[in-house]
N, C-alpha and C positions, 0 to 999 in steps of 0.2 A: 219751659219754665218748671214741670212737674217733674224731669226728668232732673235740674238743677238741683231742685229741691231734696229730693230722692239722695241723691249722689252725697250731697252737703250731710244728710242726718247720718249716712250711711258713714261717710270721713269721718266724722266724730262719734259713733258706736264703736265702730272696729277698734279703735286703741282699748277703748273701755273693756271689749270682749276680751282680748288679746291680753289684759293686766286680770283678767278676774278669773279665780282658784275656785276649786272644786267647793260645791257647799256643804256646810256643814250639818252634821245633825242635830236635831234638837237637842240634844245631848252630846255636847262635847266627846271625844274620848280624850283625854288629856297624857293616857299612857300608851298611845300607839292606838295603831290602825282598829275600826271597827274589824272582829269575828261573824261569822256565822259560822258554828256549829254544830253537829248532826245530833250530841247528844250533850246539854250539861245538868251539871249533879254538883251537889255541896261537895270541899276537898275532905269532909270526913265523911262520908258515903259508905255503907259496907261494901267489900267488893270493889271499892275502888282502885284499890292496889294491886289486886289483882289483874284488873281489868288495865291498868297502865302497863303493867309487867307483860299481859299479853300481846300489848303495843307494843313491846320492845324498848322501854325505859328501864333503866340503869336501879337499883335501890337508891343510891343517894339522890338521885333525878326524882323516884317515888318520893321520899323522905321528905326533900326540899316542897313539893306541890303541896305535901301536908300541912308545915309550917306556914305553908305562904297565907293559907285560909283563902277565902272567898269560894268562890265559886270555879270550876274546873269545865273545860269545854275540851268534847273531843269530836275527833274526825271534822278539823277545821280549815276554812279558807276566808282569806279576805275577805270582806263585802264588797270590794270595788272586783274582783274575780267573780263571786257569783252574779254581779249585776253585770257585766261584760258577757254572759251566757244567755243572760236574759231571761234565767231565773228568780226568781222571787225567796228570801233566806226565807225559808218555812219553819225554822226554830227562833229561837231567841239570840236574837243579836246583842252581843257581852262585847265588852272592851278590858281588857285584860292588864296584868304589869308583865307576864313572864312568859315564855315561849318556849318550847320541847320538841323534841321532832319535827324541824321543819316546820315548825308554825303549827303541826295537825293538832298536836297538843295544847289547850291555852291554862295557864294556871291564876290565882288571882283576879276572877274575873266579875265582875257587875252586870245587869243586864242595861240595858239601854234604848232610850226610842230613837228607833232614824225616820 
């Protein structure tokens, strides 16, 4: 009988499990994938431009990040990457509009709570 039982709640979880998506964080990111990080910095920063260019961005790639304002996140990876490590994002986790290098670049970014 307990093993019926069992079996029955079990048949009707699994679809449930099986339709239900990653959750979300308390904060939205509504322009793409949450960031983590290694360092961010307002997009008007002294030395910002510099520090892009020695990343290997283009001036008009620089120029654009300027314009874009918010805030700029470098040496970045997905949060769903760092939690797949099983790492903990140790900076501030931004969600972004724009993207540079492979993603390491984030420009236009907010912070956000997960």
């Amino acid at each position: 009988m307990k093993f019926t039982h069992a079996l029955a709640v079990v048949s009707f979880a699994l679809p449930l499990l099986a339709g239900a998506t990653e959750l979300e964080p308390r904060d939205a990111c509504p322009t793409g994938r949450i960031r983590c990080c290694r360092t961010v910095r307002p997009s008007h920063s002294p030395g910002l431009a510099q520090t892009l260019s020695d990343a290997g961005l283009f001036r008009t790639s620089i120029a654009s990040i300027g314009s874009i304002g918010g805030l700029v996140g470098l040496s970045c990876l997905p949060l769903s990457v760092v939690a797949l490590t099983g790492h903990v994002c140790s900076t501030t986790p931004v969600c972004c509009t724009r993207s540079f290098l492979g993603g390491t670049v984030q420009a236009g970014c907010t912070t956000i709570i997960v």
